[in-house]
N, C-alpha and C positions, 0 to 999 in steps of 0.2 A: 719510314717517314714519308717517302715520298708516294704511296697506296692511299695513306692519310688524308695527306694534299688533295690528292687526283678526287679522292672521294666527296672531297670537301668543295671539290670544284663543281664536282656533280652537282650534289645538293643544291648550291647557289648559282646554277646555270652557267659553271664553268668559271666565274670569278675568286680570285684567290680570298684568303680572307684576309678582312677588312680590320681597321684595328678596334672597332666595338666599345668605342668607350673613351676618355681622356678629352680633346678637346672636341669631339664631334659632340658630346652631353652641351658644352655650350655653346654648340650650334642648334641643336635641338630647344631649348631655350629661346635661343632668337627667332626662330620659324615658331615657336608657339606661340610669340608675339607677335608676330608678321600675319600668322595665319588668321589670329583675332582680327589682326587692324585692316586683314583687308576682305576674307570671305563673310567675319562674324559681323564688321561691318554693312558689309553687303547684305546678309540676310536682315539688321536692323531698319533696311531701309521700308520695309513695309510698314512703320509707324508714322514715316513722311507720306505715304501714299494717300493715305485719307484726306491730308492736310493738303497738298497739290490737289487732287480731284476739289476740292473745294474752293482753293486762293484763284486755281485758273479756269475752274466751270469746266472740266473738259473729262470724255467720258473717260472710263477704266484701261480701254486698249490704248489711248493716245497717254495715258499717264505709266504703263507698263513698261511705254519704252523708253522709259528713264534708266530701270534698273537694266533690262535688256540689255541696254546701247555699254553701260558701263562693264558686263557682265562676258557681252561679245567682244569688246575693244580689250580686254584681261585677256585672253584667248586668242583673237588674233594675233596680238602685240609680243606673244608669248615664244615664236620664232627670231623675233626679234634682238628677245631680252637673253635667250641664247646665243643666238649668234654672237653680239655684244659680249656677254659673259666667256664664250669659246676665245673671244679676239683679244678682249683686253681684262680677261677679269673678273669673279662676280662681284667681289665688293665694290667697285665704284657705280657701276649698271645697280644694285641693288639699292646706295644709298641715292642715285639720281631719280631711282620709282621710285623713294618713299615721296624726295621732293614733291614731283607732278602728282603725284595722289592726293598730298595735300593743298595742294596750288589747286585744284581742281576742286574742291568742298570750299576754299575761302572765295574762288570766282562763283560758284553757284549760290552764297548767300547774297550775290546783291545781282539775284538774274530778276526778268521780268517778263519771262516768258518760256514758252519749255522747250521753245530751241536750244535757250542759253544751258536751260539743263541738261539736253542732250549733248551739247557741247561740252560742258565743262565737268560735271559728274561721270557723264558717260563718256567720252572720247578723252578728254584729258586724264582724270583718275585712271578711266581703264587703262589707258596706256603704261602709267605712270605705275600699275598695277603690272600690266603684262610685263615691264622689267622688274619686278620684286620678284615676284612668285615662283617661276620657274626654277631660276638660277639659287634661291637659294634651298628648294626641293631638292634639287640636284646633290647641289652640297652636301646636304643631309644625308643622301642615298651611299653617293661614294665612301662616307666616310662611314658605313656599318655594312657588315655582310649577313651576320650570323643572325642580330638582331637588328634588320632594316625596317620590317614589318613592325614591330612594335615600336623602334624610334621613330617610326614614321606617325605612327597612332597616338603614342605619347603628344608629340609635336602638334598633331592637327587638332588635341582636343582643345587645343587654344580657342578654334572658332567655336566648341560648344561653351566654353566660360564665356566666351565674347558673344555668343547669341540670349546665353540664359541674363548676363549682365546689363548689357546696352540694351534691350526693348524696354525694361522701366525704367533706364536711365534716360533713354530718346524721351520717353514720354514724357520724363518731367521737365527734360530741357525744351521740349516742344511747349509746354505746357507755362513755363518760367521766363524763357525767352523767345518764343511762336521759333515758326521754322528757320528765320533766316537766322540767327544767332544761335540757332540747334547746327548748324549745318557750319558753321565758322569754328565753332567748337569742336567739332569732326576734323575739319581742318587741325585743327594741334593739334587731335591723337594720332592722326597717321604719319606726323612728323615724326613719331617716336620708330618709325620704321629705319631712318637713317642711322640711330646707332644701333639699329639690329643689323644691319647692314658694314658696318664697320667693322664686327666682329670678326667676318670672315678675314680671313688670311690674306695679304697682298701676294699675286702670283700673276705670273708674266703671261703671255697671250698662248696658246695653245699650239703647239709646231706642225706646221701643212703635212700631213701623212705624205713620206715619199714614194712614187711611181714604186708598183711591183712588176715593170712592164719596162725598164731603164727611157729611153730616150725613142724607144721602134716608133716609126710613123701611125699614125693611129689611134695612138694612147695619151691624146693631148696634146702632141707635137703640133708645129704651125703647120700652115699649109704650104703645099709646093706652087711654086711660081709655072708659069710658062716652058720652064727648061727642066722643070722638075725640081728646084730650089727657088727657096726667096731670092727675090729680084735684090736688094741689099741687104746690107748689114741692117740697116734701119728700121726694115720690115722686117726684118728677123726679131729684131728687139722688142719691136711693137708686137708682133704675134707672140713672144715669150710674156710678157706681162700681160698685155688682154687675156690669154689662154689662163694663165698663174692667177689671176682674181678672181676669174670663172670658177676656178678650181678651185680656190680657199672659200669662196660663200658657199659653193657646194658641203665642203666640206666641214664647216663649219654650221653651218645647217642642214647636215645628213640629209641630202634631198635624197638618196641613195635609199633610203628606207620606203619612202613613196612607190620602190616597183616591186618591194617583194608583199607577199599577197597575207603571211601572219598578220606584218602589221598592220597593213591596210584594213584587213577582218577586225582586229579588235578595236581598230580607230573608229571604225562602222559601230561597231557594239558601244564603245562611248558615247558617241556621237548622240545614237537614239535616246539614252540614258539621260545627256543631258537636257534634254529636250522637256522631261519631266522634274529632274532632280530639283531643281530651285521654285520651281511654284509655290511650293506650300510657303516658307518663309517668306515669298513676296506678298503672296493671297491671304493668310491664313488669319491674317490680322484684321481684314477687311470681312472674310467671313464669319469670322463669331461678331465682328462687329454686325452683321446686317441680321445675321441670328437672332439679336437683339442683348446681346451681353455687352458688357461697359468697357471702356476702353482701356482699364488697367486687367482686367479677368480675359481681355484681346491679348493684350500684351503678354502677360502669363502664359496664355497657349502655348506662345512660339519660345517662350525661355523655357518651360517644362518639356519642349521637346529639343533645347539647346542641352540641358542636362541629362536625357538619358544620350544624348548626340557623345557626350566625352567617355561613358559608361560605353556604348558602343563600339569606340577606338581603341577604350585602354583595353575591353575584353577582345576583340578580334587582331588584334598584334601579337596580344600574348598568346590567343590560340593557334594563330597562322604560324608564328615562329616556333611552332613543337614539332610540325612537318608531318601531321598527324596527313592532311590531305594538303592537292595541290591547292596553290594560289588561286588560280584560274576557277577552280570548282568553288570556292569559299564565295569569291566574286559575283561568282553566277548564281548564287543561293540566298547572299543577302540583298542583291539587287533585283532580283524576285519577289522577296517580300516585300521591302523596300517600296517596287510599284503596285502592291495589294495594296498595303495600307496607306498609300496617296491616294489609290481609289475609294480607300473607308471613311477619309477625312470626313466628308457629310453625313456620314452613319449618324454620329453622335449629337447632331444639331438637328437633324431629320426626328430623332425620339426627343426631342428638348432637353436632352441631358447635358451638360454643362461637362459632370465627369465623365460621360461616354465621350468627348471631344478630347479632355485633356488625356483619359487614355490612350485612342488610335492616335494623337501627337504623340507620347510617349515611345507608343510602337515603331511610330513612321522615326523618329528620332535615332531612336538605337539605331535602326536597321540601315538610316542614311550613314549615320556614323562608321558604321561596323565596315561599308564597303569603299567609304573614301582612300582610306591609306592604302587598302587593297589595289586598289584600283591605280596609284601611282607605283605600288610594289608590286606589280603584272608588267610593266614595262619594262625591267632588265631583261626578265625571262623570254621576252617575245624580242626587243632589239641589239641585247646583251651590254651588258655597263658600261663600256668602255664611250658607247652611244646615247649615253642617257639622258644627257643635257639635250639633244638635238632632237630626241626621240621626243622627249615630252614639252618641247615648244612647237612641234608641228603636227602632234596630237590635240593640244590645245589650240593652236590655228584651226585645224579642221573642224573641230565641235565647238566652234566661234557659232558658226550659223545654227546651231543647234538651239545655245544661248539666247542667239538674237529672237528664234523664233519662239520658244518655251510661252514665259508669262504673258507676249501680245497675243498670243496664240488664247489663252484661257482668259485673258482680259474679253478679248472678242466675243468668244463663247457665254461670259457671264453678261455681256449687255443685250446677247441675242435670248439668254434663255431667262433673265433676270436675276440669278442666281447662279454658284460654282461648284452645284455637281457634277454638271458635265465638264468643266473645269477640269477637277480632281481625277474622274473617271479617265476623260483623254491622258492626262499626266503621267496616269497610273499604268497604263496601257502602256508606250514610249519605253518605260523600263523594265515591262516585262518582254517588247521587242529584243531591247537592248541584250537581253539575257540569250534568248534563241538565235541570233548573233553569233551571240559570242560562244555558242555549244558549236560552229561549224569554224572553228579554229583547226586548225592542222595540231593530228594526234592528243585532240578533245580529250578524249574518251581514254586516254594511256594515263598508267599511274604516276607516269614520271615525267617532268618536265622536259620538251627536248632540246636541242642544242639551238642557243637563238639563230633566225635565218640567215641575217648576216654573214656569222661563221660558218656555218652551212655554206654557205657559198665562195667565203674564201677558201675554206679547205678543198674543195671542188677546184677552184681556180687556179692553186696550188700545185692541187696534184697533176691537173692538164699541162702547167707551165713547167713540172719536173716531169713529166713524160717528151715534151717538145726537144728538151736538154739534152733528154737522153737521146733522141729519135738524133737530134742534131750531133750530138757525140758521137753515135756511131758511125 
């Protein structure tokens, strides 16, 4: 039995197993509604784009950083919504971002200017976003071993129902009630994030990992006074608690992960990735619109590439979780094609073919899809689970400015060239970076996942602090 185990721990980067099934299924549920209300959202926002670019006269890049701002603020905020979660909780952190996400769509229908919407779309939502998201990924991950990759796939194909649904849905609300009553209406769908949020389980705050190092100067202890000891009692106290908060936001936000060099690589290899990844969903609308196709055959684009988007998830879960190859390589494979086919997007409108567009959407669709869950199920294996709440809020922090810079980036590019092939082409480029990246990971190229670095280094630290013992014993 216990070869079993040990093997089992292999497999899953050393994690026991998880219990697969029971009430983690209706947490999967609530993240597949979470993930609609707030990425599938996000990608619908390209059918307000045209409608801004018009209501405020202003060109393509100053209207980009609408979704950008909202997009970046989901990301940065994402450390955040961890920490919070590690301290007190995910469910109340998860049901307080659904609140501000939608606080944030009911202040942006009566803005008047696109400060108000970077402010309230974008800073508010995003925030109100960066605490949903992470904390309840997290949840999800802990509570499956065997099958995380697929529950994770399952869960995210939320945002392709939510992309293929809401672009004809926006349009008619755009259409029935113009934007600002499209945009308050937003506002009470993301409210349904609060009882996705409720679901989870109440659990107490997360207990500060004690010193492996007791009390020896050095290891957090205060500092010596003048005689070599605190000057009082008082200053003692006070360097015990100043040191003890230090040490719990460390802790509670893994900043510890920041020196070892795995994960900083694959943060890098994100990073690049996202830089491209959301273009097409913001642009993609605007460019069959200038192609000269109607606004409901625009909006179709982006839902036909919302639905091979869930086709994508549910195939790449079920094939990651056979263990056929690693995670990491899956990763690197569909986020390669992935940035082809953002580079192909103008193929199809370059020949006037209307079907040559909705197929590379179809293509570009699957292959986004296929590598999303991947790409949150690569983060046990590089920070190992016990860290994965912390892992993947300062993962998301970091590829914040990625976000930011993505669609202003190809907005730009489309006012300088008049058109969004080079748009698409730069996009596309980004994540085929992102891949060659992520090839110069430590033991790339091995068939077997290796032990995350973290553990690597305690066991290291370990075995030096049981050699000190013995050197000391003798």
């Amino acid at each position: 039995m216990a070869s079993v185990q040990a093997a089992a721990e292999r497999r899953h980067g050393g994690d026991p197993e998880g219990p697969d099934g029971g009430r983690g299924w209706v947490l999967v549920g609530a993240l597949f509604v979470t993930t609609g209300l707030v990425f599938g959202l996000m990608r619908g926002l390209g059918i307000f784009f045209v409608e801004f670019v018009q209501y405020f006269d202003q060109s393509s890049q100053a209207i980009s950083w609408i979704s950008s701002t909202g997009l970046a603020a989901q990301q940065f905020f994402s450390p955040l919504g961890a920490a919070l979660a590690n301290a007190y909780g995910a469910r109340l952190v998860v049901m307080a971002g659904g609140f501000l996400a939608a606080l944030g769509f009911v202040l942006a229908s009566r803005a008047t200017c696109l400060l108000h919407l970077y402010l309230t779309m974008g800073l508010v939502s995003g925030l109100g976003w960066g605490l949903v998201f992470t904390p309840m990924v997290a949840t999800v991950m802990t509570s499956f071993t065997r099958r995380r990759t697929f529950a994770l796939g399952l869960a995210f194909t939320g945002i392709g129902v939510a992309s293929f649904a809401f672009n004809p849905l926006f349009q008619f609300l755009v259409e029935t009630y113009a934007w600002r009553g499209a945009l308050l209406i937003l506002g009470g769908l993301s409210l349904n994030i609060v009882p996705c949020g409720a679901l989870i389980r109440r659990q107490g705050p997360r207990p500060e990992a004690p010193s492996k190092v007791g009390r020896k100067r050095g290891a957090g202890e205060f500092a010596p006074g003048a005689d070599g000891w605190p000057s009082s009692q008082a200053e003692a106290e006070k360097g015990r608690s100043t040191g003890g908060t230090f040490r719990r936001a460390a802790a509670y936000l893994e900043l510890s992960l920041l020196c070892e060099r795995p994960y900083l690589t694959y943060t890098l290899a994100i990073t690049l990735l996202n830089v491209g990844y959301f273009v097409p969903y913001v642009h993609l609308v605007a460019h069959s619109r200038l192609a000269g196709f109607s606004e409901y055959q625009a909006a179709f684009v982006t839902s036909a590439a919302g639905v091979s988007d869930i086709l994508g998830r549910l195939a790449s879960g079920w094939f990651s979780d056979l263990g056929r190859f690693r995670l990491v390589h899956l990763l690197s494979a569909w986020t390669a094609l992935t940035g082809l086919f953002v580079a192909l997007v103008p193929v199809g409108t370059r020949l006037g073919s209307y079907a040559g567009l909705v197929a590379v959407s179809l293509l570009y669709g699957f292959c986004s899809g296929a590598l999303t869950s991947l790409a949150f199920a690569v983060v046990p294996t590089v920070s190992g689970a016990e860290r994965v709440m912390g892992a993947l809020g300062l993962l998301q922090m970091i590829e914040s400015g990625a976000g930011l810079l993505g669609t202003p980036l190809s907005g730009f590019l489309r006012d300088v060239t008049g058109d969004y092939t080079a748009s698409f082409a730069v996009s596309g480029s980004f994540l085929v970076l992102g891949t060659l990246t992520m090839a110069t990971l430590p033991h790339y190229f091995s068939r077997t996942d290796p032990p995350p670095s973290g553990r690597r280094l305690r066991s290291e630290t370990e075995r030096s602090d049981d050699g000190l013992a013995a050197d000391v014993g003798d």
